[in-house]
N, C-alpha and C positions, 0 to 999 in steps of 0.2 A: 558286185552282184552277190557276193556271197550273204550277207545282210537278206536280198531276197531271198534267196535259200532259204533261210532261219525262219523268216517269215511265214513259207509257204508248210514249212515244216510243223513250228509251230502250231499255226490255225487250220490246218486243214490236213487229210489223211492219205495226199499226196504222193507216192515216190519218187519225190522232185530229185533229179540231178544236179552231182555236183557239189563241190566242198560247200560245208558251210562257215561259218564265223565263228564258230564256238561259244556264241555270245549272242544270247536271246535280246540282250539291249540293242543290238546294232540293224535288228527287223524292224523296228520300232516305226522310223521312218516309210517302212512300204508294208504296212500293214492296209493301209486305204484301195492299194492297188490287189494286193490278197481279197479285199471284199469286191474290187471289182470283179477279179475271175468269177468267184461264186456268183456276182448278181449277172453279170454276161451269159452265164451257164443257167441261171434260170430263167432271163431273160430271152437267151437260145430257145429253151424247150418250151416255154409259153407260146412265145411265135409259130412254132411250129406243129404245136397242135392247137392251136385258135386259126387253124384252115379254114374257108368259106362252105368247104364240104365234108367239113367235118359235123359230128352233133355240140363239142363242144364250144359250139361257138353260143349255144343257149344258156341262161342265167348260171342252172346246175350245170352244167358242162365247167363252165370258166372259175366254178368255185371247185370244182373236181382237179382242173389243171392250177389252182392257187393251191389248192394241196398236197400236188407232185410238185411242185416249186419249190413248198417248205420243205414236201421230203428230200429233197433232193441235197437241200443247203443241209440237212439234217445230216446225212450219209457224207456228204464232202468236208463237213468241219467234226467228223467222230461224235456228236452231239456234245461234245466241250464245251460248247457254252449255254447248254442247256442245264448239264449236271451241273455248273458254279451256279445261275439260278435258281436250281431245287434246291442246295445246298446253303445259300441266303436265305430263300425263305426260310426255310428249317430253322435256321440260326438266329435271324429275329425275330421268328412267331415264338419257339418255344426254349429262347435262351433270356435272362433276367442283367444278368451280368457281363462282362468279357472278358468272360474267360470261359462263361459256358456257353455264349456264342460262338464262340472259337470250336469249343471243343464239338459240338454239335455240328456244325459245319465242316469237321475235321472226317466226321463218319461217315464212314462208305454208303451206308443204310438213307433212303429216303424215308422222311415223314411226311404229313400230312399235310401240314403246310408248302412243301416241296411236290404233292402234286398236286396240289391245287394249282401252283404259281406253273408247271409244265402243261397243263391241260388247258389252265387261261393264255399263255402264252400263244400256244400251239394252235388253239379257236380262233384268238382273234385277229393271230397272223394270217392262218390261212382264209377266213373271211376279208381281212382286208386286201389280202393277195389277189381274193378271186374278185373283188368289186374291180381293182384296179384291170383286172384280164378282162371284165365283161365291158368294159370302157373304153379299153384300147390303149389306155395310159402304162405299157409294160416297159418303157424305160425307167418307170417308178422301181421295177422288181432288178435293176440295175443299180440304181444309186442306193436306196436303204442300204445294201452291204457293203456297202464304202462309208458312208455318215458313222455305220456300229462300228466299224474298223477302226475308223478315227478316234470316237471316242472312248476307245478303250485305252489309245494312247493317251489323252486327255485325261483320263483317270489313275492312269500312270503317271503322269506326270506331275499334277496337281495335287498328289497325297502321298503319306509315308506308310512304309508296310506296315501292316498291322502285325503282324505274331513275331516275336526277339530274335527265333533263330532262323533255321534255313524253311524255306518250304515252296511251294508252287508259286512262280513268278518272280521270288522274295531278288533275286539279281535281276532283273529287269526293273522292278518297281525302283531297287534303291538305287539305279544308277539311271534314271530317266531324268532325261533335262530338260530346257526350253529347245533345245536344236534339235532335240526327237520329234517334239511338238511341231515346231517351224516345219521341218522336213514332211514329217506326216499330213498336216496340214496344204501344204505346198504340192504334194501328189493329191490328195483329194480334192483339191480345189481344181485342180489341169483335169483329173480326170470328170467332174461335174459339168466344165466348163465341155467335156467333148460328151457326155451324156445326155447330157437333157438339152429338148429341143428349144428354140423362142417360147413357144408357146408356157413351156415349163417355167420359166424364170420366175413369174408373179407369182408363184407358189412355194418356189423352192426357200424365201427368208422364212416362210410361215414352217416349213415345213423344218430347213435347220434349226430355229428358234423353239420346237420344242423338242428335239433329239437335245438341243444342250443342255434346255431347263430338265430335261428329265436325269442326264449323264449329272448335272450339277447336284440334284437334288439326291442322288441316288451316293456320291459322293460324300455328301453333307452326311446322309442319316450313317454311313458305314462309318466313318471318320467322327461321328459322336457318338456309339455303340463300341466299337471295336477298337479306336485308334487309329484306321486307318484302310487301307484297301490289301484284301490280299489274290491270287489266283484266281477263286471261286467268285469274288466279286468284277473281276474283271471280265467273264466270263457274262454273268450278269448283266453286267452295265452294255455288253454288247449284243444282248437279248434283247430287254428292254429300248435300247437305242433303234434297234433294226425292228422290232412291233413298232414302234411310237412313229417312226419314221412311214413305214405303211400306211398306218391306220390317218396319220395326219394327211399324208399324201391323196389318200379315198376319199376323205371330208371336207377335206380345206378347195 
């Protein structure tokens, strides 16, 4: 259990009990189940103000409680993974090279490009959060943080760090394997499996199918920019996975 520990520690702003691993690689595995707390936790608080007597059970009502949902996942993981996606964007709108995409992405300072990609995220998560609350679809606001969980391991796993020496994630990324994958995989798959109802199934390949194309591609472009994946991108890739996974879950 210490592995969870790491996990919870890691991703979220938790004062979990309890030794941990000493070793951010061995959470790797129960990262899927870390997104489940967060989406149960906003899953909780939807349901329970989408009362019959309440007002937000109205259009604006359910897009007000999609945006305590986001806030809340916001507050619970420190916005960690939002500053590695201001910090992407920043680094590929206004870096030529890698080495000044590095470096750019390395500064504390947001640019422009970095709020654009937090103000897009942040719109069209909580839009999609609230379509799913006015539908009644809120185990949707359960699984998305398990799919971005995952595939931050999958991003882990499937590329080498980008920057030479030490830096955010740089011992997790270089010591991630197929068994971190397998594992991770294997708690998010148990946990979907007890998440989503019947009804949910016909949706949900459309719905993993573009969390992977998006984690793949997201992959691809850092790994031919950079070399590879670092902290800030993992962070990213679990931003982007958890919108894509919403928004598809609303449309599809």
């Amino acid at each position: 259990m210490k592995g969870l520990v790491s996990a919870f520690r890691t991703l979220t702003m938790l004062p979990v009990l309890g030794p941990d691993s000493g070793s951010g690689v061995s959470g790797l595995p129960w990262f899927p189940l870390v997104g489940a707390f967060l989406g149960l936790a906003g899953w909780g608080l939807a349901a329970g103000l989408l009362r019959p007597e309440t007002l937000a059970c109205g259009p604006l009502g359910s897009l007000l409680v999609g945006a305590l949902v986001v806030m809340l996942w916001v507050w619970l993981t420190r916005a960690l993974h939002l500053d590695g996606l201001a910090d992407l964007a920043d680094g590929l709108g206004g870096g030529w090279t890698r080495e000044q995409v590095l470096a750019i992405m390395k500064d504390s300072h947001v640019g422009s490009f970095g709020v654009l990609a937090l103000a897009g995220a942040l719109l069209v998560k909580t839009v999609a959060a609230g379509v799913l609350c006015a539908s009644g679809s809120l185990f949707w606001l359960g699984v998305a943080p398990v799919m971005a969980r995952w595939a931050m391991v999958a991003q882990a796993c499937f590329h080498p760090y980008a920057r030479p020496g030490p830096g955010t994630a740089a011992d997790i990324v270089r010591q991630a394997g197929p068994a971190h994958l397998l594992g991770a995989s294997a708690v998010a798959l148990s946990l979907l499996a007890w998440m989503v109802p019947q009804g949910g199934w016909l949706r949900l390949p459309g719905v993993l199918g573009v969390v992977i194309f998006l984690t793949a591609l997201t992959g691809y472009t850092t790994r031919r920019r950079i070399g590879g994946v670092t902290g800030d991108v993992l962070g990213a890739t679990c931003e982007l996975a958890e919108t894509s996974a919403l928004v598809a879950a609303a449309l599809l």
